[in-house]
C-alpha positions in Angstrom: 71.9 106.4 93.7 75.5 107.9 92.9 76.2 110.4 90.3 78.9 108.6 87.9 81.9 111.0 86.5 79.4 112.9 84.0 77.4 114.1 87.2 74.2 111.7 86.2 73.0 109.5 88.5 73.4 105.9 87.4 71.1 103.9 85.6 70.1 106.9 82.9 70.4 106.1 79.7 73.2 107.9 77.4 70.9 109.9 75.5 68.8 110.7 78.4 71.6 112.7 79.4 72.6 116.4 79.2 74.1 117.6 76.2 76.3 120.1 77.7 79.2 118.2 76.2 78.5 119.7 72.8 77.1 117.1 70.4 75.1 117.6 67.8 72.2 120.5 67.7 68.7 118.5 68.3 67.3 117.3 65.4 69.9 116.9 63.2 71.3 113.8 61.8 73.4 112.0 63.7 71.5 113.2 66.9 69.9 110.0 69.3 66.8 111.4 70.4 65.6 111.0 66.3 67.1 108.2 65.6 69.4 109.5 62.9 72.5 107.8 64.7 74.9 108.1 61.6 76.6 110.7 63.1 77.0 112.4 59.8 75.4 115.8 60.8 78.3 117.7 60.1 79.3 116.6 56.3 76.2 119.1 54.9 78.7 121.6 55.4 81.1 120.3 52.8 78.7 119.7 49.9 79.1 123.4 48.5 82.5 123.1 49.0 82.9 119.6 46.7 80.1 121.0 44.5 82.6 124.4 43.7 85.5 121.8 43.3 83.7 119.6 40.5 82.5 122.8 38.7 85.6 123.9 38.3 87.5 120.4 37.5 85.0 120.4 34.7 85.7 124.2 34.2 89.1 123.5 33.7 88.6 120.0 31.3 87.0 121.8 28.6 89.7 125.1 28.8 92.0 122.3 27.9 89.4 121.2 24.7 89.9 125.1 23.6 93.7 124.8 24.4 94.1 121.9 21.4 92.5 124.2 19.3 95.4 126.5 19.7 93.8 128.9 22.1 95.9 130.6 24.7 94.9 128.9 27.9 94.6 131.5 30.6 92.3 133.4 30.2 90.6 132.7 26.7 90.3 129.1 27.1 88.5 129.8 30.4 86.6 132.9 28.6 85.4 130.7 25.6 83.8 128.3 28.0 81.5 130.5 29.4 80.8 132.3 26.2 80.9 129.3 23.6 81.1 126.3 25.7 82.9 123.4 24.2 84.3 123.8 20.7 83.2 122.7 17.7 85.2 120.9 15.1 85.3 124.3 13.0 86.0 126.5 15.9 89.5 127.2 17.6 91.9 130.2 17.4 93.9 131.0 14.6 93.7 129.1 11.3 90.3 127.5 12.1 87.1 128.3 9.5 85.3 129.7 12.5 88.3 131.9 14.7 87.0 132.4 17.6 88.6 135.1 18.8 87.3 137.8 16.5 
């Protein structure tokens, strides 16, 4: 038998091969030898990442709910999220029954 360009001799199988060539750790998704041949092993990594992105889209969507109650936007409206959440229809800043901001 000849070795072929990888330096295996022919008639091995591709996942019967070395994997010096740095794939994915064994085990993981996307690795042959499980079976988990998506080749997605890598995207786990990114799930914090979109998880901190959608907190603070949603962070941001109900500042703007404080803002139309004529709340300054940076930093109160941000502020009155995490201490009052979303406002109700008697709360806001300034001439609301429930000012906030006192």
């Amino acid at each position: 038998m000849r070795p072929d360009d990888a330096g295996e001799p022919e008639g091995r199988r591709p996942w019967e091969r070395s994997t010096a060539h740095g794939g994915p750790p064994p085990g993981s998704a996307g690795d042959p030898r499980t079976g988990n041949g998506d080749g997605a092993w890598h995207t786990t990594r990114s799930v914090p990442s979109i998880v901190v992105v959608v907190l603070i889209v949603l962070w941001t969507v109900f500042a703007v709910q404080w803002k139309e109650k004529d709340c300054a936007f940076v930093p109160t409206s941000y502020l009155l999220v995490l201490t009052h959440g979303t406002p109700s229809i008697f709360e806001g800043c300034g001439d609301y029954p429930v000012d906030v901001t006192d």
